[in-house]
C-alpha positions as CSV (number, residue, x, y, z in Angstrom):
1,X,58.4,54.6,164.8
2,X,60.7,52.4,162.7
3,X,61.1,49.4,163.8
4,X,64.4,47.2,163.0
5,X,63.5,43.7,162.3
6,X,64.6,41.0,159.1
7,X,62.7,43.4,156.4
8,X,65.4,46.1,157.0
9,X,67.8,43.3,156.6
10,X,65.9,42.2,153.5
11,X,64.8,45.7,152.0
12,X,68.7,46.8,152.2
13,X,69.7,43.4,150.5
14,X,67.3,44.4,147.7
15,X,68.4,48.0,147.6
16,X,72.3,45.9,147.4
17,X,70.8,44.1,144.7
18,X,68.9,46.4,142.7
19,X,72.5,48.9,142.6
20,X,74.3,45.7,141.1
21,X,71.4,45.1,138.8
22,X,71.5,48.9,137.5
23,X,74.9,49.4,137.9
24,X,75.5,46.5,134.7
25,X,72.3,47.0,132.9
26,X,72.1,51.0,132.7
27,X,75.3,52.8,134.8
28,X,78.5,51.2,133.7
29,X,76.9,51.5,129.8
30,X,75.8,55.2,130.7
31,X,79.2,55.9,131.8
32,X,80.7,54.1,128.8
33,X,78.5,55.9,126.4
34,X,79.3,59.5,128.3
35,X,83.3,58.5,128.3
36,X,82.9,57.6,124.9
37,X,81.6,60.9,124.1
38,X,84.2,62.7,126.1
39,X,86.8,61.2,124.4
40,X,85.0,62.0,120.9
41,X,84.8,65.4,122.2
42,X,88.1,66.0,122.9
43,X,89.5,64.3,120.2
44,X,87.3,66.4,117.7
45,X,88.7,69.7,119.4
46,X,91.9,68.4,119.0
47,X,91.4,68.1,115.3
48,X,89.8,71.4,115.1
49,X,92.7,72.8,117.1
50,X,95.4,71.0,114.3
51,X,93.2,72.6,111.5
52,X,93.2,75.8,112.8
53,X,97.5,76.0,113.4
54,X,97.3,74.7,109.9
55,X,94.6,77.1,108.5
56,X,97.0,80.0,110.7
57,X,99.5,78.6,108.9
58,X,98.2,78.7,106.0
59,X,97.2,82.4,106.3
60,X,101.0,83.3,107.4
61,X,102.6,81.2,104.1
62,X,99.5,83.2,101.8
63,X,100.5,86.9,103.3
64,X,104.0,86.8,103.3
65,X,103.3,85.4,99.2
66,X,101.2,88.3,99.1
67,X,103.9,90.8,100.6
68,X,106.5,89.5,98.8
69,X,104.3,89.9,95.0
70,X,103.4,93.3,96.6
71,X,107.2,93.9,96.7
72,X,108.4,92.2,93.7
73,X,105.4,94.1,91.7
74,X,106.7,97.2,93.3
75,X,110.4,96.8,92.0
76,X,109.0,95.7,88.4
77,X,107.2,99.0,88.5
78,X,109.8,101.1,89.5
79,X,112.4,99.6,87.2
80,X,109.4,99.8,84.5
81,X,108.8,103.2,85.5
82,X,112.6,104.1,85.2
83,X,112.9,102.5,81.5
84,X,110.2,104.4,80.5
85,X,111.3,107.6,81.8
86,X,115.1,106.6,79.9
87,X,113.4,106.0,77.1
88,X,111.8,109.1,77.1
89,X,114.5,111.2,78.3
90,X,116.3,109.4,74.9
91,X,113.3,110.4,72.8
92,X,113.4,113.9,73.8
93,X,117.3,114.1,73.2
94,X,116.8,112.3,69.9
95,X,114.0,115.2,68.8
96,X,115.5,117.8,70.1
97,X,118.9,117.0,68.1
98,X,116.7,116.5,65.5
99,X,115.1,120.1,65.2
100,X,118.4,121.5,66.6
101,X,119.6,120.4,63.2
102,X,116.5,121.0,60.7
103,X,116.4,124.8,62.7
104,X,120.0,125.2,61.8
105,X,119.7,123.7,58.3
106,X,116.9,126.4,57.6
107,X,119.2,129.1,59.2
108,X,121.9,128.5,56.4
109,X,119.1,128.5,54.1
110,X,117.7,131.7,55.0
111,X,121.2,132.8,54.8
112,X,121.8,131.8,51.3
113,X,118.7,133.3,50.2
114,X,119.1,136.6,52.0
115,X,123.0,136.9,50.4
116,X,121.3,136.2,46.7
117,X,118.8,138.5,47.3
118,X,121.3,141.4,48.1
119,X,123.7,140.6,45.8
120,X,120.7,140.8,43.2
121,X,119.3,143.8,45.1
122,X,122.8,145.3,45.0
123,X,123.1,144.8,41.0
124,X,119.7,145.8,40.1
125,X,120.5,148.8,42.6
126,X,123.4,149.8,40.2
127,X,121.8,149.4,37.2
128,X,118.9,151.9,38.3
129,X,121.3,154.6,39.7
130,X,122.7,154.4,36.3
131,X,119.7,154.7,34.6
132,X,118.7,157.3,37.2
133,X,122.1,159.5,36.5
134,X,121.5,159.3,32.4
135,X,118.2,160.4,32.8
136,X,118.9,163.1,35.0
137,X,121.9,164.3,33.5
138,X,120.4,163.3,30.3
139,X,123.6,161.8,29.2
140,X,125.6,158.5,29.7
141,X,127.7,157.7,32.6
């Protein structure tokens, strides 16, 4: 059985003064160091939180460049694409015009020759009926 005599009294006075002893040698630095690290905690995710809305950001300002260089490349190429196809177009009017022209140039030539040769045809062609009709009728005509 317990009994309750002076060395309750004395063994709760030393349980009193062994608290006060640990609570300034080892709990108040324990719960400084762990506050400490709490507040080191937090303010590292709150850091890490600021970098990641800037990194976010970041990453929004980088893909709306990116969408507006996809765009902008996209009109260059289509205004490229559309000289080109002028250009060509032009080209193509310029050649054709160009053998249009040497087509009918040969034409006339063609002609030319064509009359020359049948007004040469046509000479010789009186010529050797003449011949023909003197020697057939054996005399001149």
């Amino acid at each position: 059985m317990i009994k309750l005599d002076w060395t309750l009294f004395l063994q709760f006075a030393n349980f009193i003064i062994l608290m006060a002893v640990l609570n300034v040698l080892l709990f108040k630095p324990l719960r400084a160091a762990l506050q400490a690290r709490r507040d080191t905690i937090n303010g590292s995710r709150a850091k890490v939180q600021d970098i990641d809305e800037q990194v976010q950001a970041q990453v929004a300002r980088y893909e709306a460049q990116l969408q507006e260089a996809r765009t902008q490349g996209s009109q260059e190429r289509a205004a490229l694409r559309k000289t080109a196809q002028e250009e060509e177009s032009r080209l193509l009017g310029e050649a054709n015009r160009s053998s249009a022209d040497k087509l009918q140039v040969i034409k006339e030539q063609i002609q030319q020759e064509a009359s020359a040769a049948r007004q040469m045809l046509q000479s010789e062609t009186e010529n050797l009926a003449k011949e023909i009709a003197t020697k057939v009728l054996g005399r001149a005509v």
